[in-house]
C-alpha angles and dihedrals in degrees: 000000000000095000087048097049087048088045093059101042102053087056081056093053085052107046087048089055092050098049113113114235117259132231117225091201102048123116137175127273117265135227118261116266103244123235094211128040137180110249138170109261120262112262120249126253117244101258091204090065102060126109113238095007119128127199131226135195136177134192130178108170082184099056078029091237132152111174130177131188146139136250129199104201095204098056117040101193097069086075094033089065097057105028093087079062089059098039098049085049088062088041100058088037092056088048095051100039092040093232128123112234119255129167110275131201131177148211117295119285094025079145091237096139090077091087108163135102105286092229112253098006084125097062100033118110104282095239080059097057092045091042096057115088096213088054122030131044116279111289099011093283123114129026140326123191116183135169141218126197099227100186132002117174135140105325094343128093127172118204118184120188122212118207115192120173116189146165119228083338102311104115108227092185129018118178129158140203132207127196135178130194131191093216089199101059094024091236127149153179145173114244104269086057088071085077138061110255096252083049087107099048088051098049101052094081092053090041085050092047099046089054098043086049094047089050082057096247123154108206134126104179111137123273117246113227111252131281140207115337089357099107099052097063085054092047089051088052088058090059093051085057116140119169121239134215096262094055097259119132113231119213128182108224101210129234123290092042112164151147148179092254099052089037081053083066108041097268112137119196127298105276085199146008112312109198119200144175132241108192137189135322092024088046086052095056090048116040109097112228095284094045087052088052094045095053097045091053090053093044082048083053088204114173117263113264124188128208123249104264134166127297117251090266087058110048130084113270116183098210087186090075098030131049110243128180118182117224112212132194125200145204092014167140102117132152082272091060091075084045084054091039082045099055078041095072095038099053102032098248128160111209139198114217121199102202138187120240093220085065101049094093099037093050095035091135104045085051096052093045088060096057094043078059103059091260132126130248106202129193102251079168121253114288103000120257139147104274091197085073099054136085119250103264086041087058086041090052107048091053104041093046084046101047087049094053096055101043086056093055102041108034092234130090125239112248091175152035151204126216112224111252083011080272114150148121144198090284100051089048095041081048097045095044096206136079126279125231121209130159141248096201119058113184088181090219091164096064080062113242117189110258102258095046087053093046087056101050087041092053110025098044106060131089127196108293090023116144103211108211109213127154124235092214109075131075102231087055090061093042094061105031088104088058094044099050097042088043090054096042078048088061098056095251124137112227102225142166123263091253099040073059088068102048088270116326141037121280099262098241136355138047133315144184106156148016097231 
């Protein structure tokens, strides 16, 4: 027992004598910090909220066409940089139905006055979006376009467009575009040109490395560079890029993303869009001038402040594309003609006014109101009368002292005119020099429907390109301005000024009345 006790513990004495001293402070390696990780997307801003933003909203049930997009009136360039969108999608709808396009309205209450960016639409399943009838064609069939606001912060604002074409609800195509736009300096630029241009070579490796780690790999082999049509997939996810709170730029890598590296441990292929982040420094080193001002301004989280644009009388309209309809108001101003300013404003509407020159100094300020809004102030002569029953210097008369008038109380001058009772010849308008303006669209409101009986004459009757004549100077008129403007909206029409009818100004002589 003795030799067996010293034995042991002589083995003890030397191992004790081999061991390697140990470091309190020591710890393991870690695992590199990855430059890229796979995140869920940024929600999108609700585009409804936002100060200065218009909505817009087409629908054509003959080309088999629903679009959506926003406008900031103040900064063109925010719909300029998604209406192609709108217009290839017609295009390609005329082309497949065999019909030529043409403004479209409906019956009242189509529910086309609700105009913005439906949030998330651009990101919801693509059988959703046909399937919706406030966003995709009748059935299924045809064409949607619909719109998020990405980013909207301080003088910055992000729009993507989302194109999906489908047959009975199956989407055959489905493509997007995303645009930014720095409303204080007016630049812009689509999504990829947030980024340098080696900005996709050097982000393979990371894109690589965030899939193979979410997959729970462990692996830290070297990335190859890319290969074949690689880099085009990288390249589409650059142009899906939104900016996130902390500063990360989020990209969305496409369907079909590979590479050796991920096939060497078992991953296929992405089956969807894998979103992930690439967050500071690497986003630093990458993002082009604009991306690095973009980014700044949504880390600053500053609220989102248009700029001061047009109102809705003052802006371009291409009537050729939407359906517009004037509404125009006679024989005024009265105390009714601010309550119609008033619904104006409400409801986006540009108006025509036909005003007497015997008013012009009493209602100054409501005239001049009108202007100030975007609205016309047209020359109706001076007391009414038919200028077909007057002599020559009578006709000159009532339109020059009128024209003056006006012009004194409302800063602008009168480029039209409307003959009282529509009643004129060769001779008034050779006299007047300049168009006249009639209607297509009488809602009699003089003779002193009930309301209901006049909202529905002045919603139901007009078609696009109609001129609707009223009269601000009965009370029923301004009773019912609020139904009018939002049955007609309903209907899918643009209220819109005489000239804006026109494509911007008045027809330089003659007699109109339409714009059809």
């Amino acid at each position: 027992m003795r030799r067996l006790a010293a034995a042991a513990l002589i083995a003890v004495l030397t191992l004790t004598a081999c061991a390697v001293p140990t470091d309190p402070g020591w710890t393991p390696p870690s695992w590199p910090a990855p430059h890229v990780t796979v995140v869920d997307p940024p929600e999108p801003v609700d585009a409804a909220s936002l100060p200065g933003v218009v909505g817009q909203r087409l629908r054509n049930d003959d080309v088999r066409v629903q679009s959506r997009w926003m406008r900031l009136p103040g900064a063109p360039a925010v719909e300029e940089g998604v209406l192609p969108s709108v217009r290839t999608a017609i295009e390609r709808q005329e082309t497949a139905t065999g019909t030529g396009y043409a403004p479209q309205v409906f019956d009242v209450d189509a529910g086309l006055g609700e105009r913005a960016c439906v949030t998330g639409s651009t990101r919801a399943p693509a059988a959703d979006v046909l399937a919706d009838p406030a966003l995709g064609p009748p059935g299924g069939t045809g064409t949607a376009v619909v719109c998020d606001i990405v980013v909207a912060v301080g003088t910055m604002i992000g729009q993507r467009v989302r194109t999906v074409t489908g047959v009975d609800g199956r989407a055959s195509s489905d493509t997007s575009v995303l645009h930014y736009v720095d409303t204080a300096d007016g630049r812009s630029v689509d999504a990829a040109g947030l980024w340098r241009d080696d900005a996709a070579d050097r982000l393979w490796e990371d894109i690589v490395d965030a899939i193979r780690r979410e997959a729970g790999a462990l692996s830290l082999a070297p990335v190859a560079p890319p290969e074949g049509d690689a880099a085009e997939l990288i390249a589409a996810a650059l142009a899906t890029t939104v900016p996130a709170e902390d500063g990360s730029l989020v990209v969305t890598v496409p369907a079909g993303f590979t590479a050796p590296e991920l096939e060497a441990l078992g991953i296929a292929a992405t089956t969807g869009p894998s979103p992930v982040a690439v967050a500071p420094p690497r986003s630093a080193e990458l993002v082009s001038d604009f991306g690095a001002d973009l980014v700044a301004a949504v880390v600053g989280g500053a609220p989102f402040t248009p700029p001061v644009g047009p109102p809705a009388g003052a802006r371009e309209v291409d009537c050729t594309l939407f359906p517009c309809v004037s509404l125009t108001y006679d024989d005024g101003p009265s105390e009714w003609t601010s309550v119609i300013l008033d619904a104006a404003r409400e409801y986006d509407a540009g108006l025509t006014f036909f005003a007497l020159g015997q008013k012009a100094a009493g209602w100054a300020d409501t005239l001049a109101r009108a202007v100030s809004e975007g609205h016309l102030v047209e020359n109706h002569t001076w007391n009414h009368p038919d200028l077909t029953t007057l002599e020559p210097d009578r006709v000159r008369a009532e339109i020059d002292d009128t024209s003056a008038a006006l012009q004194a109380a409302s800063g602008e001058p009168v480029r039209a005119f409307r003959p009282p009772y529509g009643a004129w010849d060769r001779e008034v308008l050779q006299i007047a020099g300049l168009p006249a303006i009639l209607w297509d669209v009488d809602t009699e409101d003089w003779k002193q429907p009930g309301d209901d009986e006049l909202v529905r004459r002045a919603v139901d009757r007009p078609r696009p390109g109609s001129i609707v004549l009223q009269h601000d100077i009965h009370a029923n008129t301004g009773r019912t301005v609020e139904r009018v403007m939002s049955g007609l909206r309903d209907r899918g029409f643009v209220l819109v000024t005489v000239a804006q009818l026109f494509g911007g100004s008045f027809p330089t002589r003659g007699a109109w009345q339409s714009g059809r």
